[in-house]
N, C-alpha and C positions, 0 to 999 in steps of 0.2 A: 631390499635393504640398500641404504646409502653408503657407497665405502667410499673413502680417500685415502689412495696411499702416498707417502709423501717419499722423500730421496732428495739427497743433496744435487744427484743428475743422475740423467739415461743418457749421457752422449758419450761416455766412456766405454766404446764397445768391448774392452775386454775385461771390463768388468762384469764381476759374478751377480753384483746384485744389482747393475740394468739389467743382466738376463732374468732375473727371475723376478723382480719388479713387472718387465713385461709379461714374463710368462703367466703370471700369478692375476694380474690384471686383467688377459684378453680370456684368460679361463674365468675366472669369476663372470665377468662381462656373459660370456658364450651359457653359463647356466641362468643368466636371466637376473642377475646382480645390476645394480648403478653404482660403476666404477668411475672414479679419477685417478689419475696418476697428475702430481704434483711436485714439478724440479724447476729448479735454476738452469738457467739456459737464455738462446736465444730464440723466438718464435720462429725465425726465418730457418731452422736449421729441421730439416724432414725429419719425421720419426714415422715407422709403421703404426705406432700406438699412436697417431697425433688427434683421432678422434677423441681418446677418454684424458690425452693429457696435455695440462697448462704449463705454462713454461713461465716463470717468473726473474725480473730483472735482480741481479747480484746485488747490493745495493754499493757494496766495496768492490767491484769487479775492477778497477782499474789500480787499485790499490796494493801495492805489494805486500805479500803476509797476510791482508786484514782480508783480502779476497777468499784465504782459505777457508775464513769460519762459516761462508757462507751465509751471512745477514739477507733478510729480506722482507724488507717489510710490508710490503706490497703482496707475498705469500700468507703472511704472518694476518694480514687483513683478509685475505681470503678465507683463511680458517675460522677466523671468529665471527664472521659474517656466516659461514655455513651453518648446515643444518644437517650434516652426515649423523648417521649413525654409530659407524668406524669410522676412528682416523684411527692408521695403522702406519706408523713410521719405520724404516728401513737404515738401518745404521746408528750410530752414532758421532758424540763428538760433534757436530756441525747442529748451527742456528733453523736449518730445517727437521732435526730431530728432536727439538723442542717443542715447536711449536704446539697448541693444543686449546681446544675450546672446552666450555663445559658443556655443550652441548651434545658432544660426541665420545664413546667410551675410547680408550685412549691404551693401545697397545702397541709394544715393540716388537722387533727382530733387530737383535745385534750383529746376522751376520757374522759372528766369530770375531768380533772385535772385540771381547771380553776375555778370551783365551790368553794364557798368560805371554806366550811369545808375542802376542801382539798388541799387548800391553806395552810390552817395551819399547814401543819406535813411538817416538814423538812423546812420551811418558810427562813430562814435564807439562805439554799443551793439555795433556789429556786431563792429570791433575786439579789442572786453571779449570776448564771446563767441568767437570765432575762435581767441583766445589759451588762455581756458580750456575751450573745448566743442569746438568745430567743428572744428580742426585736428587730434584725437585721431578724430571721427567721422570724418572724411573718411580718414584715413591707416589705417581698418578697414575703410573702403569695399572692395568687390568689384569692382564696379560701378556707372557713373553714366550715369543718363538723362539723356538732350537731345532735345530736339523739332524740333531742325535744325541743320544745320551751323553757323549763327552762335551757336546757343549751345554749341555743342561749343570754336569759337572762344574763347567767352568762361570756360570751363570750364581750357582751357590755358591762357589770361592768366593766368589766376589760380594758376598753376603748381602744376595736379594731373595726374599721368600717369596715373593711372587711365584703364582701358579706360573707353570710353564708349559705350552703343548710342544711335542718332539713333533713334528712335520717334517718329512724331507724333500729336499727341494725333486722339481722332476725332471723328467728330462725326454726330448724328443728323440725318437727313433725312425732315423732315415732312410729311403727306400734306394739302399747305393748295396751293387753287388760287390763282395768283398773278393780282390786277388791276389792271393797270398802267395803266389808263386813266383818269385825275383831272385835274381841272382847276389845282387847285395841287399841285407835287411835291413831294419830301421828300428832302434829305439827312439821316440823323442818326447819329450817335454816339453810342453806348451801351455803359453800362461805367460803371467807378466814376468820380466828379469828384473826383478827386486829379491834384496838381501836374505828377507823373507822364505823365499820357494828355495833355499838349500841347494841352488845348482853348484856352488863352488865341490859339495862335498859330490856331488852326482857327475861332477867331471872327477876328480879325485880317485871316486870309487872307477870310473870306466877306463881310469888311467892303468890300474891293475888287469881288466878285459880284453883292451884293444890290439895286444899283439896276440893275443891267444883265438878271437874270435875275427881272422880278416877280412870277412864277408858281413860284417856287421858295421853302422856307421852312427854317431849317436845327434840328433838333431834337436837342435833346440831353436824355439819358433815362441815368439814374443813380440812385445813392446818394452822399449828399455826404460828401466825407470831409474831416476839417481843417479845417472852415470855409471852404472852395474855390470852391463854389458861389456864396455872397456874391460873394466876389471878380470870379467871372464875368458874374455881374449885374450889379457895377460898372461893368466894361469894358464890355457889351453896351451900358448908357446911356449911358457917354460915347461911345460911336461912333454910336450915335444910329442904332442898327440896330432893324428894324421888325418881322422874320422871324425872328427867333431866339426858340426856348420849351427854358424847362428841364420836363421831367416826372419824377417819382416813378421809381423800377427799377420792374420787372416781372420774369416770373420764370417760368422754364416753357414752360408751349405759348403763355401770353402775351405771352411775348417773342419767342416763332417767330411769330405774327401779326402783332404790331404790326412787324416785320422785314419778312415780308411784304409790308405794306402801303406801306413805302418803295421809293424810285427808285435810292437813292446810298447807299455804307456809307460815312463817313469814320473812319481810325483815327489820330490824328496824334499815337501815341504816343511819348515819349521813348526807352522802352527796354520788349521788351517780348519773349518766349522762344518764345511761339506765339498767342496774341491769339485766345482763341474765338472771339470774336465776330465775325470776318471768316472765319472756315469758318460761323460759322451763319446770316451774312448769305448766302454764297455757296451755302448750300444749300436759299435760299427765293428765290432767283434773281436776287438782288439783287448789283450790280455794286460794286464796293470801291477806294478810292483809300484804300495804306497807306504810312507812312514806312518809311524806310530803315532805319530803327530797329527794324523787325519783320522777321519769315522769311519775307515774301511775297512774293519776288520771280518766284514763278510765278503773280503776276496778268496780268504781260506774255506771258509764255510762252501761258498759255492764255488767253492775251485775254478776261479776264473782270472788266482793271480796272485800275490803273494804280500803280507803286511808285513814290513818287518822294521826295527828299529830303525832310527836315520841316521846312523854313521856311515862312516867313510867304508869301514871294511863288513856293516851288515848289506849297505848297498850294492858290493862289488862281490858276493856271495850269495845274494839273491840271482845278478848279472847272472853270473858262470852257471847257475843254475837252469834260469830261464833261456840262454843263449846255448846251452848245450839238449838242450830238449828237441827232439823230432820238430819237424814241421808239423804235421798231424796235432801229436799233442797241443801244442801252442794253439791250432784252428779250432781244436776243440774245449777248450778254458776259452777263448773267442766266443763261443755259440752258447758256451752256459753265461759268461755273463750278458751278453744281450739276452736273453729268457730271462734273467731275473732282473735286470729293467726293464723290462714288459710287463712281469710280474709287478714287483713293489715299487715302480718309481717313474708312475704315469703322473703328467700334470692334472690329470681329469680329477686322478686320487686327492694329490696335493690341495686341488682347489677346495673336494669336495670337506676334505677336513678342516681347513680352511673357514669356509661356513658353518661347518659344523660346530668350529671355535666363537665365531661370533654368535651366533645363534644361542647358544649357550648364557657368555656375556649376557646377554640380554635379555635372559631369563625365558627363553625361546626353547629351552632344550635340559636334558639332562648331561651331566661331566663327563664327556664322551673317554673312556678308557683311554686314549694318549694324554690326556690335561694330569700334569701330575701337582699335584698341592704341596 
């Protein structure tokens, strides 16, 4: 089978969906699939995937504002020149999640960009778009990826009947021995510092912790987006908190280390459709307390961590809970949630459903039990 997945870029490495773009890719590829990956970019710029993936000129790239919609025509020409079987678009909003041939069945992943908080930023662009782009792509749609029943949820708010398969994204498990024996611990949150990830309330909520737990420090490790960062340096001074460090992203097997190396995941996102980095936390043995606002409500289930609403004082209640816990206990919520991303949250799976969906599509197969109508 011929696949083309397409993406506005993979050069944003803390982005969730060049990891799974790649990931999703080089597995399809590995069972004997013909993969492309197709983004805006520069050719000169390296990628691990640069065997299956093109990289096509902006056409507004020097242009301010008009560069964000991502125009390409020259993409745009490669599509309708193809002869794929899938084209499988990644995201929304942007001129590469349009694009589409009649040659090829023609399915989405939103990605969580249909989730109502995240609706709300840039709401206005989104509208313009929706009215002239997005509501013709979606209504060519096939089918649509969701990485969990709450954003299958939010996929029908937004009143699309399109079948929908649930896929979850996967995640690799690294071969790093865990030491959990330190004199000061580590909660940290890591991810972009945008408005979005809920860190204001997550320093808020630790402001209530930090004199109580003093062998505890809370880290947050990002790339700033918006000017955000400031902001939360603000706040950290005026609370007159002692334990709080911002660090630079990381990226890689340096970020399955430095993971590693922590006690506590906190994710205290606003809105969020599968949040890598609480399967990559969980796969370095590391325990997780995530909002309500994410699909992780099998932290409870396999006791490997705690979901709880995303306020200020459900967060700092979770804290005292997690932070007063044995050592042991904490290693051991650690070691069931890597088993059960072993278990359920192999990319081998991911792929293989993946196929499964297309196959299907194309009259190849019968409505495999996640395609929900």
């Amino acid at each position: 089978m011929y696949i083309i997945q397409t993406v506005s870029s993979t050069e944003i490495l803390s982005s969730g969906i060049t990891h799974c773009v790649n990931e999703l890719s080089w597995g399809l590829d590995k069972l004997g699939e013909h993969v492309e990956i197709l983004s805006l970019g520069s050719p000169a710029i390296s990628s691990n995937s640069q065997k299956i993936e093109h990289k096509f000129r902006n056409d507004f790239y020097n242009i301010p504002l008009l560069h964000k919609c991502g125009l390409s025509s020259a993409m745009k020409r490669y599509i309708l020149a193809s002869n794929s079987d899938i084209l499988h678009t990644h995201g929304l909003w942007m001129f590469p999640n349009f694009y589409r041939s009649s040659n090829a069945t023609f399915v989405i992943s939103p990605h969580g960009m249909l989730a109502e908080g995240a609706l709300k930023f840039s709401s206005k662009k989104k509208k313009i778009f929706d009215l002239m782009f997005q509501r013709s792509a979606f209504a060519d749609a096939k089918l649509l990826f969701a990485t969990a029943e709450s954003e299958l949820e939010d996929i029908r708010n937004y009143g699309l009947k399109t079948p929908i398969a649930i896929i979850p994204n996967g995640v690799n498990i690294p071969n790093i021995k865990k030491n959990n024996h330190k004199k000061i611990k580590t909660v940290i949150s890591l991810g972009r510092i945008h408005p979005k990830k809920g860190l204001d309330t997550l320093i808020k909520a630790w402001s209530r912790v930090e004199l109580i737990f003093n062998n505890w420090q809370l880290k947050i490790v990002g790339p700033d987006e918006v000017g955000h960062k400031k902001e939360l340096e603000i706040l950290t001074k005026k609370l007159n908190l002692q334990r709080v460090v911002f660090e630079p992203p990381v990226y890689g097997s340096d970020k399955d280390i430095l993971l590693s190396k922590c006690n506590l995941f906190v994710l205290s996102s606003k809105s969020e459709n599968f949040a890598l980095t609480v399967a990559e936390s969980l796969a370095v043995e590391v325990p997780v307390i995530a909002t309500k606002n994410t699909p992780w409500s099998g932290l409870d289930k396999h006791r490997c961590g705690w979901w709880v609403e995303g306020t200020e004082g459900k967060l700092a209640e979770a804290l005292k809970v997690a932070l007063s816990l044995p050592e042991k206990e904490l290693i051991d919520m650690g070691q069931r949630g890597k088993k059960w991303m072993k278990k359920d949250f192999s990319w081998e799976l991911t792929c293989q459903k993946t196929i499964k969906s297309y196959t299907w599509l194309t009259n190849m197969s019968e409505r495999p039990n996640f395609i929900h109508m």
